[in-house]
N, C-alpha and C positions, 0 to 999 in steps of 0.2 A: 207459665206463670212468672210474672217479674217480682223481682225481691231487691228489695234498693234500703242502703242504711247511708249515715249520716254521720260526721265527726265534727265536732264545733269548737268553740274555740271555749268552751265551760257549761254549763247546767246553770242556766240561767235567762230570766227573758230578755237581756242583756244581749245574752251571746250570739252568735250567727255561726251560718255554715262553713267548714272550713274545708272538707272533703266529701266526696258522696262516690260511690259505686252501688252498681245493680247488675244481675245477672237473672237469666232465667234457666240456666243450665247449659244454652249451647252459647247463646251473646252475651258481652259483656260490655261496661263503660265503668271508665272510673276516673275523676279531674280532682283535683285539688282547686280549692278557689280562693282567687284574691281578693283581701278581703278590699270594700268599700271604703271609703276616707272618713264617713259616720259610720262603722262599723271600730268599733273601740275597746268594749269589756273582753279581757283575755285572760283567763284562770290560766297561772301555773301547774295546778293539780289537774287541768284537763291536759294541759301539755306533756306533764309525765305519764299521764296512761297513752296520749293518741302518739306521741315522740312527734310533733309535727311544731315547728317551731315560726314565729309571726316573720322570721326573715324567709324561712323555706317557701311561704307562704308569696309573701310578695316576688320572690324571683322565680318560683314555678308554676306560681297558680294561674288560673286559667280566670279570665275575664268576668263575672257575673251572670252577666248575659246572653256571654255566650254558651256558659255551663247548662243556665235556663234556657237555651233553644236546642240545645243538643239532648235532654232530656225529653223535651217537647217531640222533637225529633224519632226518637226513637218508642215513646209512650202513648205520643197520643191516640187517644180514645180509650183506653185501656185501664183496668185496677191493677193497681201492683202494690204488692203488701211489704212489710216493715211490720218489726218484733215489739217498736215503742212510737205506735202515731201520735201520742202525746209531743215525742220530741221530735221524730221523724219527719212527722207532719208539719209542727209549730218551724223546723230550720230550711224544709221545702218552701214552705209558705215566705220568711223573711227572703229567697234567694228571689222566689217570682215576684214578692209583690216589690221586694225593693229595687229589680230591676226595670218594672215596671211591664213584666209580661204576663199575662194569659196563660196558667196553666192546662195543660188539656188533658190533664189523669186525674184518677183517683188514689189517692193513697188509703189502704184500708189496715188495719192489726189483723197479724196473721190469728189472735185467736178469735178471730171470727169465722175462718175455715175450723178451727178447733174444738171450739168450746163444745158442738152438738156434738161432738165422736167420741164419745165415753173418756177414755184413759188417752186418748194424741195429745192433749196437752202436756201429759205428765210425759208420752214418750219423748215429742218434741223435746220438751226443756233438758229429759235424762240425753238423748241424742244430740242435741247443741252442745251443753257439757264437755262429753266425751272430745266431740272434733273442738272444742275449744281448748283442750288440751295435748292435741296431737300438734306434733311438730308444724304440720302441713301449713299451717295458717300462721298470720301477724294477727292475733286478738288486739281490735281496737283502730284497724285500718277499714277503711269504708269497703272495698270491694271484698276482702277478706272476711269481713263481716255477712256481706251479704251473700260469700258464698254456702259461707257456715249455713247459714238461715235457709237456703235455699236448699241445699242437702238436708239437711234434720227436718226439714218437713216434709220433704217428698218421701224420705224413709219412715217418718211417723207416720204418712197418708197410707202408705202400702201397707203397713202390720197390721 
């Protein structure tokens, strides 16, 4: 099961993607991306939680398009879940459609695996939590993110 998150450049339909990572426990990918020349709105307050800065951005990030084929690449035909498709979804959708590609996954909210299992939501969130507070992880970097996600549900699947 793939588990892919998303760091943007603010909370806002303004904002665009600015990093993404996904894992499914044994693969990973994770690119930073640069931004587009009509890509513009940039919250300082999303910068101090992601720490990922519009210069870092332009000298390490990785092409648009080619972020969206390399995803494509490794997803398609496939569901792969995400903790907020609201925003997950809404900063996948501005990478593909403003690159002008063809997505070929589905992005689904993990509590759709959850909602029908009695109490896995509640362990889920108590289980993300915890590893978001263990050293192990950067809270708030895309692949860090989705590995958290990835661990706290397969632990909440098994109880």
């Amino acid at each position: 099961m793939w588990i892919i998150d998303f760091e943007a450049s603010g909370l806002s339909k303004q904002s665009y993607p600015i990093e993404v990572g996904l894992t499914n426990g044994s693969d990973e990918y994770q690119a930073l991306i640069k931004p587009m020349p009509h890509w513009q709105y940039w919250s300082d307050e999303a910068e101090a939680v992601h720490t990922l800065s519009k210069s870092q951005l332009e000298s390490h990030g990785a092409n648009p398009a080619h972020v969206a084929h390399s995803l494509n690449n490794k997803l398609s035909g496939q569901l792969v879940y995400c903790d907020s498709v609201q925003w997950d979804g809404f900063w996948c959708n501005v990478l593909f459609t403003d690159s002008s590609i063809h997505q070929r996954f589905e992005i689904l909210d993990i509590k759709e695996l959850l909602m029908d299992l009695d109490d896995r939501l509640e362990t889920f969130l108590a289980i993300k939590s915890q590893l978001e507070k263990a050293d192990e992880y950067t809270v708030h970097r895309a692949l860090d993110d989705a590995k958290i996600i990835w661990q706290a549900l397969n632990l909440a699947l098994k109880n």
